[in-house]
N, C-alpha and C positions, 0 to 999 in steps of 0.2 A: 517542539522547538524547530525554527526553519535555523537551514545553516548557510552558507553561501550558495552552496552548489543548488539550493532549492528558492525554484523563485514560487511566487503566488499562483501563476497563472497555473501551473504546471500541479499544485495542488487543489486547485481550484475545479482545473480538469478530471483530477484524476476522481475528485468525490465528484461530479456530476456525468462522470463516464460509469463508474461502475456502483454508486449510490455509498458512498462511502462514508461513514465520520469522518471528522478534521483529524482526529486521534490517529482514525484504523488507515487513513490515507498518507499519513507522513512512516507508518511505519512498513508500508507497502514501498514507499521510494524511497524508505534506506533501504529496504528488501534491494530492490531491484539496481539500486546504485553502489552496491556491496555485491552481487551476483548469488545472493540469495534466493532459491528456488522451491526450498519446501521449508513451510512453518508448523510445528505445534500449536496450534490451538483449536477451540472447542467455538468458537467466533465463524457464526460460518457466514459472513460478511467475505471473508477473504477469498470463499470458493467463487467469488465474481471475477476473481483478480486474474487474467488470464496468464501472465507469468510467476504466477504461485500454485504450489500443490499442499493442500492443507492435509496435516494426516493428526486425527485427533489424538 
């Protein structure tokens, strides 16, 4: 779900910058727009993300 603060472009980006699903890349910028820096999971999609640290 996009919310205000997320436009298309900036989604759009972020899956063609670091090969992202539309899922795994909206969850990547509430990561990063919450100051969220390390996530749980076993998705290792996210290990592209350079401001995330995946610990499975």
């Amino acid at each position: 779900m996009l919310t205000a603060e997320t436009n298309v472009e900036e989604l759009l980006n972020l899956i063609e910058s670091y090969g992202l699903l539309p899922n795994d890349a909206l969850l990547a910028i509430a990561a990063l727009k919450h100051g969220i820096s390390i996530i749980a999971t076993f998705d290792e999609d996210f290990k592209r993300v350079t401001w995330l640290r995946v610990i499975p």
